[in-house]
mmCIF file of the N, C-alpha and C atoms, coordinates in Angstrom:
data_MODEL
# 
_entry.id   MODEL 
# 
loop_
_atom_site.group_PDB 
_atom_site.id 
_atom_site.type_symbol 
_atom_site.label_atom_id 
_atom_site.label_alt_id 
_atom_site.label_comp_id 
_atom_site.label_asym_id 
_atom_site.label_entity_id 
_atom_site.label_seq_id 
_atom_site.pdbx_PDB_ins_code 
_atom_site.Cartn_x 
_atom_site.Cartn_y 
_atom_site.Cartn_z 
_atom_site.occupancy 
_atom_site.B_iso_or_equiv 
_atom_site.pdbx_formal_charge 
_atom_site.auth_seq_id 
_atom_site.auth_comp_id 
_atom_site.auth_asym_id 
_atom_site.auth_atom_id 
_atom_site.pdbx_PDB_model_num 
ATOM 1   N N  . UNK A 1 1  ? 25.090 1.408  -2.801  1.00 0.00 ? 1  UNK A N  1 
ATOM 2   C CA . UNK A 1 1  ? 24.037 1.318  -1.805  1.00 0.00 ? 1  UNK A CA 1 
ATOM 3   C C  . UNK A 1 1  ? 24.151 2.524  -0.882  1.00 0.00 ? 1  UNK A C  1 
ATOM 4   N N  . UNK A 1 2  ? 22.586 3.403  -0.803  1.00 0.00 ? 2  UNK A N  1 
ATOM 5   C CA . UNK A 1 2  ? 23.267 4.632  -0.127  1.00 0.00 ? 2  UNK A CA 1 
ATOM 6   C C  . UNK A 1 2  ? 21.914 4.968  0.865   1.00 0.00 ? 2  UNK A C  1 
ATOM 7   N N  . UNK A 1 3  ? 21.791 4.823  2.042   1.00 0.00 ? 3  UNK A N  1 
ATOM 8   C CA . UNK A 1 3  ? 20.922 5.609  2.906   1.00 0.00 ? 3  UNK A CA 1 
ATOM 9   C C  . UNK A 1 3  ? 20.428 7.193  2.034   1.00 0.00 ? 3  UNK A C  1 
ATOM 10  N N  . UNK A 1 4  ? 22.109 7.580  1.711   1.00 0.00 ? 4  UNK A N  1 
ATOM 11  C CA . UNK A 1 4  ? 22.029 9.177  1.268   1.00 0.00 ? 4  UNK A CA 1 
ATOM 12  C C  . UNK A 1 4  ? 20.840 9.415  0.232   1.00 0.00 ? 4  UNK A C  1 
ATOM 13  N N  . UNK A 1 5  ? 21.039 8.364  -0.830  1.00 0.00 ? 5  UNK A N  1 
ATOM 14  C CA . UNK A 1 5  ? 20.391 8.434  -2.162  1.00 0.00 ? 5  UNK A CA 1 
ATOM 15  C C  . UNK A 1 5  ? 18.725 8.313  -2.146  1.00 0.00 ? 5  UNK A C  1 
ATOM 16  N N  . UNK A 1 6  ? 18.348 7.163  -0.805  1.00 0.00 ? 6  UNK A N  1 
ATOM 17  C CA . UNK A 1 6  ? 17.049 7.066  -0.782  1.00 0.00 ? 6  UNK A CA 1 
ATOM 18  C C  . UNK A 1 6  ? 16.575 8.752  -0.077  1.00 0.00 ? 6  UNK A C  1 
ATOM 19  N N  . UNK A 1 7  ? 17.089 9.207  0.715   1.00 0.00 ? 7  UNK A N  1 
ATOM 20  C CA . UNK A 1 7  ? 16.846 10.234 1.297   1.00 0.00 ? 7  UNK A CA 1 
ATOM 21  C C  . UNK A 1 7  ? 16.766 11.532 0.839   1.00 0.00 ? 7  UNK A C  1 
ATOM 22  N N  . UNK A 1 8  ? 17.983 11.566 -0.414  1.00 0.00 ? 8  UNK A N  1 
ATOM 23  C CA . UNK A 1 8  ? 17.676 12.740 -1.182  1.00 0.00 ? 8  UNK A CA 1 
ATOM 24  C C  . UNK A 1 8  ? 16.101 12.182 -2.449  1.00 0.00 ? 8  UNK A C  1 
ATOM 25  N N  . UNK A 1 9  ? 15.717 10.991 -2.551  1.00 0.00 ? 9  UNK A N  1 
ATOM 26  C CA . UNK A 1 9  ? 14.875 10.858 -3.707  1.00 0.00 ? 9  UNK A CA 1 
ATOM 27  C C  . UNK A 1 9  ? 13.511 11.355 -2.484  1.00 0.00 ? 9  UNK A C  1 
ATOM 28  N N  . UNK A 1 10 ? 13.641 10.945 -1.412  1.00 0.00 ? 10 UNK A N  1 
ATOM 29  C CA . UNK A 1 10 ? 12.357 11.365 -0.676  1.00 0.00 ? 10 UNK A CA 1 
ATOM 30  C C  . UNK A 1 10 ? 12.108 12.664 -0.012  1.00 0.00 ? 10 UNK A C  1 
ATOM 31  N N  . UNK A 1 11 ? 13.531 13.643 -0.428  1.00 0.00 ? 11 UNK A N  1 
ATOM 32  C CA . UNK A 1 11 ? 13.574 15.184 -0.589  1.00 0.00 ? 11 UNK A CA 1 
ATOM 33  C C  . UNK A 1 11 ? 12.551 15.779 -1.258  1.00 0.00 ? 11 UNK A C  1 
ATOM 34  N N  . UNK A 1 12 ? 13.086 14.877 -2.385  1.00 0.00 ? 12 UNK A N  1 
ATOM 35  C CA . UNK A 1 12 ? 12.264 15.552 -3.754  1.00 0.00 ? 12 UNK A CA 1 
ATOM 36  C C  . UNK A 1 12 ? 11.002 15.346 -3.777  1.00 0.00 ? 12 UNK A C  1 
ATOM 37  N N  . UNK A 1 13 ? 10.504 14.215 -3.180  1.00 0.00 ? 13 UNK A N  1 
ATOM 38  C CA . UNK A 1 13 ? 9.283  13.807 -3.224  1.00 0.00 ? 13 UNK A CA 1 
ATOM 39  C C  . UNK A 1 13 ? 8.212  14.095 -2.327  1.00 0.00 ? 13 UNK A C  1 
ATOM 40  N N  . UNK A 1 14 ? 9.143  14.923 -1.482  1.00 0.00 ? 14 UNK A N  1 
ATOM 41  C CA . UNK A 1 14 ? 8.574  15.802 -0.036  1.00 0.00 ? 14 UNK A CA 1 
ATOM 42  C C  . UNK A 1 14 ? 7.821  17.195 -0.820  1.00 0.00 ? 14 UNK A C  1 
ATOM 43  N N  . UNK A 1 15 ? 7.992  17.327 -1.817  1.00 0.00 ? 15 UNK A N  1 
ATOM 44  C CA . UNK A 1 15 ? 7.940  18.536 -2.660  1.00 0.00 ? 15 UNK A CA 1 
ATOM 45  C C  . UNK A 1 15 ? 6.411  18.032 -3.114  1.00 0.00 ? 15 UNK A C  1 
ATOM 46  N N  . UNK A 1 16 ? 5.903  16.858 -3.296  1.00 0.00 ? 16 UNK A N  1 
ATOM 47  C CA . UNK A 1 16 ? 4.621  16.981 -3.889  1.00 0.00 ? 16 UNK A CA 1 
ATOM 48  C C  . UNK A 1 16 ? 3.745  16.132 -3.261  1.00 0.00 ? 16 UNK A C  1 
ATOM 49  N N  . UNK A 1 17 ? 4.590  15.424 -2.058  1.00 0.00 ? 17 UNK A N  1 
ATOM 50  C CA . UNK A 1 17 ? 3.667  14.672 -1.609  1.00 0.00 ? 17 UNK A CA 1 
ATOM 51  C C  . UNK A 1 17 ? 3.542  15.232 -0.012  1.00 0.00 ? 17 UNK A C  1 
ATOM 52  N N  . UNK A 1 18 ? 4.643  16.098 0.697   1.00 0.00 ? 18 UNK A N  1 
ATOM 53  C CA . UNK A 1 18 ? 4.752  16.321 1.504   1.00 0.00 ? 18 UNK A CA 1 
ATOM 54  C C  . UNK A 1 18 ? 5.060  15.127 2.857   1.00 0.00 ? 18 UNK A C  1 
ATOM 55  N N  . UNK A 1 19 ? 4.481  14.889 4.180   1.00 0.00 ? 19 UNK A N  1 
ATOM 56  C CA . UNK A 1 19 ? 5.116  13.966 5.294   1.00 0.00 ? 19 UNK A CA 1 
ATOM 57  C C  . UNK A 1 19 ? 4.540  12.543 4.604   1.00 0.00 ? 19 UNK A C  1 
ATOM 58  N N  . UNK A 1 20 ? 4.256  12.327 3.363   1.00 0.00 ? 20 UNK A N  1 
ATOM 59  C CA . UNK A 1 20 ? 3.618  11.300 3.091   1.00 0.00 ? 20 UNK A CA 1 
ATOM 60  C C  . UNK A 1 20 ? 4.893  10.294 2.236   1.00 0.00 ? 20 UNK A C  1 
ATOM 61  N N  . UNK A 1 21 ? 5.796  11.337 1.832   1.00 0.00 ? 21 UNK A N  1 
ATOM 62  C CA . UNK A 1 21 ? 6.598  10.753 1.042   1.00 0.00 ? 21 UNK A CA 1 
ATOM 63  C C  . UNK A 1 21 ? 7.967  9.679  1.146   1.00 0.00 ? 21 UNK A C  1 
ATOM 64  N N  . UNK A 1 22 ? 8.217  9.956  2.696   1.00 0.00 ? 22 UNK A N  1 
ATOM 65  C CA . UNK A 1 22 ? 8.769  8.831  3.064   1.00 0.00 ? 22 UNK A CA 1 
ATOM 66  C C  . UNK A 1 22 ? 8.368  7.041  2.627   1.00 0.00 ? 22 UNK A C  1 
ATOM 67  N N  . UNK A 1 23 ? 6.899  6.736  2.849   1.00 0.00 ? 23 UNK A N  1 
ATOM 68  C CA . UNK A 1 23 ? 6.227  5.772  2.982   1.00 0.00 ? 23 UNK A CA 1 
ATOM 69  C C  . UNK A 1 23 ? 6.182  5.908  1.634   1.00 0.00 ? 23 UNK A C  1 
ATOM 70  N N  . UNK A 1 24 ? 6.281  6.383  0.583   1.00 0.00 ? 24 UNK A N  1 
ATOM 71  C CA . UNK A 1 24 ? 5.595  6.645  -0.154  1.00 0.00 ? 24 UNK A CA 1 
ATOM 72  C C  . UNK A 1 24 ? 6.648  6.213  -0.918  1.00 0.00 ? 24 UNK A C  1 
ATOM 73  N N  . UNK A 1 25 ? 7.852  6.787  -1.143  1.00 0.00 ? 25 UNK A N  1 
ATOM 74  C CA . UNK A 1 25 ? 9.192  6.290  -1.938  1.00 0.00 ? 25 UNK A CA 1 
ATOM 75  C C  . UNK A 1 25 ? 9.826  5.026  -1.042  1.00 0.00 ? 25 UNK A C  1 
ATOM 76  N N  . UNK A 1 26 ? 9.411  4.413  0.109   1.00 0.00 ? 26 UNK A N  1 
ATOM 77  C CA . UNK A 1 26 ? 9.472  3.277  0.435   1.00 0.00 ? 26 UNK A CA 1 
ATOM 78  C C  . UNK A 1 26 ? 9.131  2.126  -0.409  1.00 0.00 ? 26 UNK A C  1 
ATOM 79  N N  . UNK A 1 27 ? 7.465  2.119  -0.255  1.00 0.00 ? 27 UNK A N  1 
ATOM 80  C CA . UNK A 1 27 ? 7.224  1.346  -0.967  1.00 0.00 ? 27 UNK A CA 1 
ATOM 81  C C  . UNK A 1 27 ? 6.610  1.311  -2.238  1.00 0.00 ? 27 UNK A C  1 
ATOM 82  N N  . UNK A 1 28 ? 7.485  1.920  -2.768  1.00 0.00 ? 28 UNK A N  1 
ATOM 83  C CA . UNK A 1 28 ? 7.538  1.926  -4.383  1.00 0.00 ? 28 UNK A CA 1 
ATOM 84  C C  . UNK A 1 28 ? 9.432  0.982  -4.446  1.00 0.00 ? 28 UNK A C  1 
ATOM 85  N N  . UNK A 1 29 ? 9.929  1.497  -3.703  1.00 0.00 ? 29 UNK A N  1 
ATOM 86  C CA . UNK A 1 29 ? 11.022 0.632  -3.378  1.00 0.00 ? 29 UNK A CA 1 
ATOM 87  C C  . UNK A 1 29 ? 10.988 -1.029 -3.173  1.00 0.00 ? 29 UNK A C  1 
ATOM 88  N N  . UNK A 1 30 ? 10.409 -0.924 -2.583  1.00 0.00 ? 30 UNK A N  1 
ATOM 89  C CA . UNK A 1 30 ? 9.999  -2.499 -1.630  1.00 0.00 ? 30 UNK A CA 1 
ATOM 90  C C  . UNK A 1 30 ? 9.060  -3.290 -2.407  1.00 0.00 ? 30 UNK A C  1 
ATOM 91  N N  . UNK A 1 31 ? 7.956  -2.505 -3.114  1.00 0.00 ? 31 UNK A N  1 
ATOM 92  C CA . UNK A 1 31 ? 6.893  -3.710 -3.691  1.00 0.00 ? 31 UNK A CA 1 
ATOM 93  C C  . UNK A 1 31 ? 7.701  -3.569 -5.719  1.00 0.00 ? 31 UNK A C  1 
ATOM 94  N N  . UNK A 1 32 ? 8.184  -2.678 -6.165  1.00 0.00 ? 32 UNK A N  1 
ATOM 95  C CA . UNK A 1 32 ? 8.856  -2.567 -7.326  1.00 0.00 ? 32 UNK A CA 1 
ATOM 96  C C  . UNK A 1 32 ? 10.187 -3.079 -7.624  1.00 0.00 ? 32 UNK A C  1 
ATOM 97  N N  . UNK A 1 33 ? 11.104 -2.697 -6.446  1.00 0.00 ? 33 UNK A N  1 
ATOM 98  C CA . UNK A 1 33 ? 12.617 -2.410 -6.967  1.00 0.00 ? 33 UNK A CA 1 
ATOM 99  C C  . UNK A 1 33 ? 12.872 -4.245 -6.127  1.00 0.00 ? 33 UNK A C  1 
ATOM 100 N N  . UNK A 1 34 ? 11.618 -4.718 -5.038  1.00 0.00 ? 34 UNK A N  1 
ATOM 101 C CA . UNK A 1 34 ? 12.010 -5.917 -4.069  1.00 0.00 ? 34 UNK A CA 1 
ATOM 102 C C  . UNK A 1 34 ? 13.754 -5.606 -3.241  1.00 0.00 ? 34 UNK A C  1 
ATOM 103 N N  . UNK A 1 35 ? 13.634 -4.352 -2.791  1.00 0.00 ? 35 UNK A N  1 
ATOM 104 C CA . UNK A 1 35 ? 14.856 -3.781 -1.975  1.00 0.00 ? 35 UNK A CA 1 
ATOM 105 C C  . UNK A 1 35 ? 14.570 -2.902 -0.472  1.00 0.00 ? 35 UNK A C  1 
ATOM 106 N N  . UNK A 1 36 ? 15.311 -2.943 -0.122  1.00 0.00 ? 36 UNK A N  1 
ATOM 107 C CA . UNK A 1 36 ? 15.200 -1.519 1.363   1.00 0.00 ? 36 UNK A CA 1 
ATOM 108 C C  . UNK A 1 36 ? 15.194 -0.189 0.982   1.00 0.00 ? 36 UNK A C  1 
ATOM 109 N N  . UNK A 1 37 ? 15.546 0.603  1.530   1.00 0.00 ? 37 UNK A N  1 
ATOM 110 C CA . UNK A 1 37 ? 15.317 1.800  0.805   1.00 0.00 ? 37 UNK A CA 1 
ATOM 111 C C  . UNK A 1 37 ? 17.278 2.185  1.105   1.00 0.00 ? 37 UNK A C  1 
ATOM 112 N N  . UNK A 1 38 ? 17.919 1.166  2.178   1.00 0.00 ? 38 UNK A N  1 
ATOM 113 C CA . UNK A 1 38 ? 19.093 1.558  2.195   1.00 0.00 ? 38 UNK A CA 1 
ATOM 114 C C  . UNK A 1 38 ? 19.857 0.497  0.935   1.00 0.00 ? 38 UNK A C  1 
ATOM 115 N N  . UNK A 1 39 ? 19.596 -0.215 0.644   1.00 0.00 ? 39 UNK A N  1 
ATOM 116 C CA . UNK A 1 39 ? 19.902 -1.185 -0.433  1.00 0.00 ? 39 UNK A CA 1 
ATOM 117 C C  . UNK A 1 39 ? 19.855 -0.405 -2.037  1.00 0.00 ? 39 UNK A C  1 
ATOM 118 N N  . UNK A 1 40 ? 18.870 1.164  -2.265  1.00 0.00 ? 40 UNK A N  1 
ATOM 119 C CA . UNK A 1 40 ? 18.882 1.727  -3.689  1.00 0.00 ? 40 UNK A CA 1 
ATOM 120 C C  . UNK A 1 40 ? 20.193 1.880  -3.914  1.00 0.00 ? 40 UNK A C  1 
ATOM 121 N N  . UNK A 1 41 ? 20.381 1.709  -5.669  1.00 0.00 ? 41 UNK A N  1 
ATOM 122 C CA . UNK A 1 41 ? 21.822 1.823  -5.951  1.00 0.00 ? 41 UNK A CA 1 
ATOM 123 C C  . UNK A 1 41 ? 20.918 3.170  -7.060  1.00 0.00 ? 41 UNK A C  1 
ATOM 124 N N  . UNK A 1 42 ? 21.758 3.825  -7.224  1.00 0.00 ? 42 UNK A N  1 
ATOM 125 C CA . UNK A 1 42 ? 22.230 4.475  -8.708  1.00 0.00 ? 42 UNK A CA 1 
ATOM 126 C C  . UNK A 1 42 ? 21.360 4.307  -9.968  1.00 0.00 ? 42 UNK A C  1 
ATOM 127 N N  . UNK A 1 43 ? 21.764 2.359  -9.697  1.00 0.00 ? 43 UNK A N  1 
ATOM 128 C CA . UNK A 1 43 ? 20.624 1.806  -11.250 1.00 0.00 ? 43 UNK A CA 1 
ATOM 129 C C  . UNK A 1 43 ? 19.407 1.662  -10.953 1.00 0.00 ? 43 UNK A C  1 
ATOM 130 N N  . UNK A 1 44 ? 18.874 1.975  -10.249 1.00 0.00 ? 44 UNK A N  1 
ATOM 131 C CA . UNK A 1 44 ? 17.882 1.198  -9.862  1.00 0.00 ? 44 UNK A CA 1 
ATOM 132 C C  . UNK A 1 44 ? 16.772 2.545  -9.989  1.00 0.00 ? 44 UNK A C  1 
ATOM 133 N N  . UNK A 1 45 ? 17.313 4.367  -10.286 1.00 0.00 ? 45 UNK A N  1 
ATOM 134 C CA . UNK A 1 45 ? 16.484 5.271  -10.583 1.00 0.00 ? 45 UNK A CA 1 
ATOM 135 C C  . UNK A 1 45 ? 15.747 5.042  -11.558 1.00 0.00 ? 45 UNK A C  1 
ATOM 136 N N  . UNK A 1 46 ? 16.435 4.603  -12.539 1.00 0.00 ? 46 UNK A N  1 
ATOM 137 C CA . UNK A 1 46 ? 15.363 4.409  -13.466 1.00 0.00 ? 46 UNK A CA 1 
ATOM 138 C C  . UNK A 1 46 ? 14.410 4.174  -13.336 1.00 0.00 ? 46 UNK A C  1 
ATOM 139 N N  . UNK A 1 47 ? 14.107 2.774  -13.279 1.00 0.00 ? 47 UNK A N  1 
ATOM 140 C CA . UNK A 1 47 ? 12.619 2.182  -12.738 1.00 0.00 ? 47 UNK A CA 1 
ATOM 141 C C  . UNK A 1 47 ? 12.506 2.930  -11.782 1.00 0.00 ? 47 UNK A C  1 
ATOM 142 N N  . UNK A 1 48 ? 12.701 3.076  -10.797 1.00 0.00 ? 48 UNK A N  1 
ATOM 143 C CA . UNK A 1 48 ? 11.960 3.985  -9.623  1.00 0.00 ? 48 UNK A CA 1 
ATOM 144 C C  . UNK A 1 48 ? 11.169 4.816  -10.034 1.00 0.00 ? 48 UNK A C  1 
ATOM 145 N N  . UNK A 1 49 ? 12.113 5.620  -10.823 1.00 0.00 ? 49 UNK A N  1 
ATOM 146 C CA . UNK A 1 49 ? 11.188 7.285  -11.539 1.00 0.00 ? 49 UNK A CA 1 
ATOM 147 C C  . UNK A 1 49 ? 9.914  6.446  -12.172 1.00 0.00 ? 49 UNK A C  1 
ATOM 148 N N  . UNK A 1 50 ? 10.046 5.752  -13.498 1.00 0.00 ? 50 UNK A N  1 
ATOM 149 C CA . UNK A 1 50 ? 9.113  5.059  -14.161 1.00 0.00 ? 50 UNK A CA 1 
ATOM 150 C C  . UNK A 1 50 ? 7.822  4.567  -12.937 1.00 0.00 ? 50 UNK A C  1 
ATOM 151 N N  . UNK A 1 51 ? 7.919  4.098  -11.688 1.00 0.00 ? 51 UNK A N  1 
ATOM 152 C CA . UNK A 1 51 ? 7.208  3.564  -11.053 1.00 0.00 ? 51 UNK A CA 1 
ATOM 153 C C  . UNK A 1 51 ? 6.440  4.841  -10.396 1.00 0.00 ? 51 UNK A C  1 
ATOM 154 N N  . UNK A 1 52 ? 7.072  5.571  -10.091 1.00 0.00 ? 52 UNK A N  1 
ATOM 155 C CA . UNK A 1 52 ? 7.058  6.696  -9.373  1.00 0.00 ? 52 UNK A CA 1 
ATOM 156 C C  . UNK A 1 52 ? 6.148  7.462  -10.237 1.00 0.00 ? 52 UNK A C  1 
ATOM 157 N N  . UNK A 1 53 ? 6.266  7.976  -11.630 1.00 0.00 ? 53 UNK A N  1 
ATOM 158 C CA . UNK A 1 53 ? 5.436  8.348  -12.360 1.00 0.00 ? 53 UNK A CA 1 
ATOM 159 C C  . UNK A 1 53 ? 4.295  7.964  -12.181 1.00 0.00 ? 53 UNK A C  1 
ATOM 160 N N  . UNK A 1 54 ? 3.986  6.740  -12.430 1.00 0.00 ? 54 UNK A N  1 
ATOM 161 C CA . UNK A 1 54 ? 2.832  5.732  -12.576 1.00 0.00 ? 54 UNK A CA 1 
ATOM 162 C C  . UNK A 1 54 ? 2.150  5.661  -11.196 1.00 0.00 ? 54 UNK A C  1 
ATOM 163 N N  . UNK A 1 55 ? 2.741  5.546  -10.479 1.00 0.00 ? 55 UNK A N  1 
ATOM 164 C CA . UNK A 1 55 ? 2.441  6.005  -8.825  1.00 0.00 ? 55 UNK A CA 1 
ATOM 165 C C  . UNK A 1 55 ? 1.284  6.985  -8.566  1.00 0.00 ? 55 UNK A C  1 
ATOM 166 N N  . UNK A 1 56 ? 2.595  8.169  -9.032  1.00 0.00 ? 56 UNK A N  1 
ATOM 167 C CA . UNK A 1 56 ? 1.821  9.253  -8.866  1.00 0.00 ? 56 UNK A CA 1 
ATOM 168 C C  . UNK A 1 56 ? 0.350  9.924  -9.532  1.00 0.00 ? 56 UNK A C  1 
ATOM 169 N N  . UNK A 1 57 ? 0.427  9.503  -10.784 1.00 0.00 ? 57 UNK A N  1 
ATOM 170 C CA . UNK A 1 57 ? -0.556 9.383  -11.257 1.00 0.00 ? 57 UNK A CA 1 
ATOM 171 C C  . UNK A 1 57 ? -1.882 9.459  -10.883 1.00 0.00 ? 57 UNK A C  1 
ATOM 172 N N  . UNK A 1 58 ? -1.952 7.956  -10.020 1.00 0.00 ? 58 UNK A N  1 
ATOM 173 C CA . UNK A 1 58 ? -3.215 7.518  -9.573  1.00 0.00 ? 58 UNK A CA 1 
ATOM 174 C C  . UNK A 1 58 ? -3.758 8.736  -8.793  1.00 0.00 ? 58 UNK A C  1 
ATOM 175 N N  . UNK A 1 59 ? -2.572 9.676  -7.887  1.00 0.00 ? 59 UNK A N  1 
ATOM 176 C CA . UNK A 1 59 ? -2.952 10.536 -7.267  1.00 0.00 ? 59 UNK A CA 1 
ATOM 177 C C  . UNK A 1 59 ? -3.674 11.935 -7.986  1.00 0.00 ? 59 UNK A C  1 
ATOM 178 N N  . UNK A 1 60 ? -3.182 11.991 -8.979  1.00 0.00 ? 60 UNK A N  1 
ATOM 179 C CA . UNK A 1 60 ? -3.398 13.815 -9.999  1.00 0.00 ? 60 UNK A CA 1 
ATOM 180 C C  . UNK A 1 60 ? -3.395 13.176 -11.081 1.00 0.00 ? 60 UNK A C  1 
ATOM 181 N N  . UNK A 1 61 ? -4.323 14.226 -12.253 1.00 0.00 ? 61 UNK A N  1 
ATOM 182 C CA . UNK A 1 61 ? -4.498 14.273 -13.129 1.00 0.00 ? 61 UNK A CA 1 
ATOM 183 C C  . UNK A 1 61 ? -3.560 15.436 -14.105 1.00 0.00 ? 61 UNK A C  1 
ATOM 184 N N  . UNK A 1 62 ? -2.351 15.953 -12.691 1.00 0.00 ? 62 UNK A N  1 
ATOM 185 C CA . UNK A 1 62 ? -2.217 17.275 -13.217 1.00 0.00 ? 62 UNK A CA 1 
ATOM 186 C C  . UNK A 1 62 ? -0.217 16.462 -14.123 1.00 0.00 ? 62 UNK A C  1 
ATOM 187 N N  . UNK A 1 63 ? -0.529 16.247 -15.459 1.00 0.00 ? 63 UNK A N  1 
ATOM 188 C CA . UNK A 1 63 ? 0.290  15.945 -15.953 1.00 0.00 ? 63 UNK A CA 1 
ATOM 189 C C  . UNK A 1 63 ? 1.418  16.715 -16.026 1.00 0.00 ? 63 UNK A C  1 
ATOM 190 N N  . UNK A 1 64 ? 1.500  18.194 -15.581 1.00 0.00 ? 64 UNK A N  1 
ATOM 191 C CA . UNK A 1 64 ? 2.962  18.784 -15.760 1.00 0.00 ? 64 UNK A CA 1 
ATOM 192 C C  . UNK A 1 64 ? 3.409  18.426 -14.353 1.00 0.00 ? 64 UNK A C  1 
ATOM 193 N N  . UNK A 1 65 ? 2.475  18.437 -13.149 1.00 0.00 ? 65 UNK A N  1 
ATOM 194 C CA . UNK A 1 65 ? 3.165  18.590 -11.594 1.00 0.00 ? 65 UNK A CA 1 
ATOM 195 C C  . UNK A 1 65 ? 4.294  16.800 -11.478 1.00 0.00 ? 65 UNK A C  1 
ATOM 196 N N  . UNK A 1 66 ? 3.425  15.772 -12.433 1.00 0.00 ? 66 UNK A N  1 
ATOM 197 C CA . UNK A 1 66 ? 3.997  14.203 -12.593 1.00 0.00 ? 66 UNK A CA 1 
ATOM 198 C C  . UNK A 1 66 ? 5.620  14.912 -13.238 1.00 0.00 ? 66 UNK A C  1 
ATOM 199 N N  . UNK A 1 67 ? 5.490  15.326 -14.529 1.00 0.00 ? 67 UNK A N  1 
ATOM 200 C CA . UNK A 1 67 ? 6.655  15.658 -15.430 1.00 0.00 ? 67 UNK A CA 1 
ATOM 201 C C  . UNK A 1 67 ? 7.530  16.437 -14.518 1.00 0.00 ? 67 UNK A C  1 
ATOM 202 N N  . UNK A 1 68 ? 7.379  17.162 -13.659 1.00 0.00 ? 68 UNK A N  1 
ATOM 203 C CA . UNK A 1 68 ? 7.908  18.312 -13.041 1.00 0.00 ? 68 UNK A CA 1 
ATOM 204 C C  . UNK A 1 68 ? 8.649  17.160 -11.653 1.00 0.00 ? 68 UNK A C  1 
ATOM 205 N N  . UNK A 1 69 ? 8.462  16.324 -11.778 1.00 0.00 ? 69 UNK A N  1 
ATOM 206 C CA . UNK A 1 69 ? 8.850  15.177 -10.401 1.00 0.00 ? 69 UNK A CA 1 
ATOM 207 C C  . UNK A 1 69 ? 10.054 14.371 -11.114 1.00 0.00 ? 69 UNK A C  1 
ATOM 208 N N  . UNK A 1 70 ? 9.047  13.809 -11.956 1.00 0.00 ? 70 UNK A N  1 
ATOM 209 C CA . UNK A 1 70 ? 10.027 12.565 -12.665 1.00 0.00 ? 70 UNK A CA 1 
ATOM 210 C C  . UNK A 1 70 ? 11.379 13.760 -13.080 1.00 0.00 ? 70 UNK A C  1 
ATOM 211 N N  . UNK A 1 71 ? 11.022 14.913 -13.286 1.00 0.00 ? 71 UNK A N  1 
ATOM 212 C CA . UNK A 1 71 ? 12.251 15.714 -14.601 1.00 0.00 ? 71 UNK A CA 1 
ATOM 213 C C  . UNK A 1 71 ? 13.526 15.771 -13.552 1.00 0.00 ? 71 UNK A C  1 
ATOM 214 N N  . UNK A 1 72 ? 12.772 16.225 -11.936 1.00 0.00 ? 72 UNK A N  1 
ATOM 215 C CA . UNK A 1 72 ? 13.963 16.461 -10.662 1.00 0.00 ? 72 UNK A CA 1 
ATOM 216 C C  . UNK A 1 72 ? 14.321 14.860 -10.588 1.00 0.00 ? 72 UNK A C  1 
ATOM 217 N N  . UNK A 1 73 ? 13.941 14.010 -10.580 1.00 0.00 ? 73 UNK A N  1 
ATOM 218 C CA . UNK A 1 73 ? 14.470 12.588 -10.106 1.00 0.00 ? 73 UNK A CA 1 
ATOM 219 C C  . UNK A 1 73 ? 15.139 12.328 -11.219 1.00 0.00 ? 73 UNK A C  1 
ATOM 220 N N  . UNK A 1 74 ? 14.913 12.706 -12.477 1.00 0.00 ? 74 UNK A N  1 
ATOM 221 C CA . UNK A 1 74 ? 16.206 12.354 -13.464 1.00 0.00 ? 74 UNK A CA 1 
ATOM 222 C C  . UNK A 1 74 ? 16.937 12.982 -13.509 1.00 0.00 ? 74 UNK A C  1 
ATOM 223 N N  . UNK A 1 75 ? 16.937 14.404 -13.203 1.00 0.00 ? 75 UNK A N  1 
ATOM 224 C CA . UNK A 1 75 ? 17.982 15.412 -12.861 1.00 0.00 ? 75 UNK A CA 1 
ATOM 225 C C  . UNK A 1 75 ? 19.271 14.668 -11.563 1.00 0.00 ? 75 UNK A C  1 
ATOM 226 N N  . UNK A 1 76 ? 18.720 14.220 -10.411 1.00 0.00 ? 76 UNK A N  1 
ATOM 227 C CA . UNK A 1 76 ? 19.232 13.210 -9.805  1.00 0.00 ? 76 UNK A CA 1 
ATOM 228 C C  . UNK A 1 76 ? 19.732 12.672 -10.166 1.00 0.00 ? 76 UNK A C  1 
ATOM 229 N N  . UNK A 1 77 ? 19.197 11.507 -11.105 1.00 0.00 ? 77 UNK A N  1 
ATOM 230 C CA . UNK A 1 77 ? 19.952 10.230 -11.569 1.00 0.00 ? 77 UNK A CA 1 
ATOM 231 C C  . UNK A 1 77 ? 21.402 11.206 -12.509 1.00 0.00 ? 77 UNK A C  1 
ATOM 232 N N  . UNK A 1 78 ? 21.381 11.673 -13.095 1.00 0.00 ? 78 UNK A N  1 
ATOM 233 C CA . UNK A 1 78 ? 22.152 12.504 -14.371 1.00 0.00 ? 78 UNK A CA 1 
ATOM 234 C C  . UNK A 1 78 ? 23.571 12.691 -13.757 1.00 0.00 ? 78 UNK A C  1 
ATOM 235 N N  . UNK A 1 79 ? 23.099 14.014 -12.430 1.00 0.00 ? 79 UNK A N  1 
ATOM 236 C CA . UNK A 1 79 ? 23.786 14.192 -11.050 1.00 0.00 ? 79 UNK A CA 1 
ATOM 237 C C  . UNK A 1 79 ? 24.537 13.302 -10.549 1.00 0.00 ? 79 UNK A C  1 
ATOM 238 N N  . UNK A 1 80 ? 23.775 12.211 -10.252 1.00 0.00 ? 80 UNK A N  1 
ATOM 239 C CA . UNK A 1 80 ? 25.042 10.988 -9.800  1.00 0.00 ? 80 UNK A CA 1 
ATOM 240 C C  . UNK A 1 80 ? 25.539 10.173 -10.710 1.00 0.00 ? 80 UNK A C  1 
ATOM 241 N N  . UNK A 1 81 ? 25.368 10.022 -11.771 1.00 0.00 ? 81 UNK A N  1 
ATOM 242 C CA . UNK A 1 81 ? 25.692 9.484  -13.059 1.00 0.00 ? 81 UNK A CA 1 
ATOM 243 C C  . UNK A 1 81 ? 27.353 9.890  -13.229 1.00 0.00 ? 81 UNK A C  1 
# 
């Protein structure tokens, strides 16, 4: 359980969503993972990314900028692996 971990995933996610991404990797947390954002473990990237993909989506059509997100958040997961 890591404050750190939610904070570096909403680093990354600052990258395409910009001041939106806090709220944004919140609740993909909260309505998906049913956790806090200080409660993410490790296992729980998986689905995140998967949700997160699907998320993002709704926003762009631009399928490499999605791949180019999910690829750093599994790079993450790998990282702390």
């Amino acid at each position: 359980m890591s404050d750190l971990l939610y904070r570096r995933v909403v680093e990354i996610t600052e990258e395409y969503l910009g001041p939106a991404a806090p709220r944004f990797v919140a609740r993909q947390i909260a309505f998906h993972l049913h956790k806090t954002p200080a409660e993410l473990t490790d296992q729980d990237l998986a689905k995140l990314i998967e949700w997160g993909r699907v998320s993002l989506g709704l926003f762009t059509e631009d399928r490499a900028l999605i791949d180019e997100y999910t690829a750093k958040l599994s790079q993450l997961a790998l990282n702390r692996a």
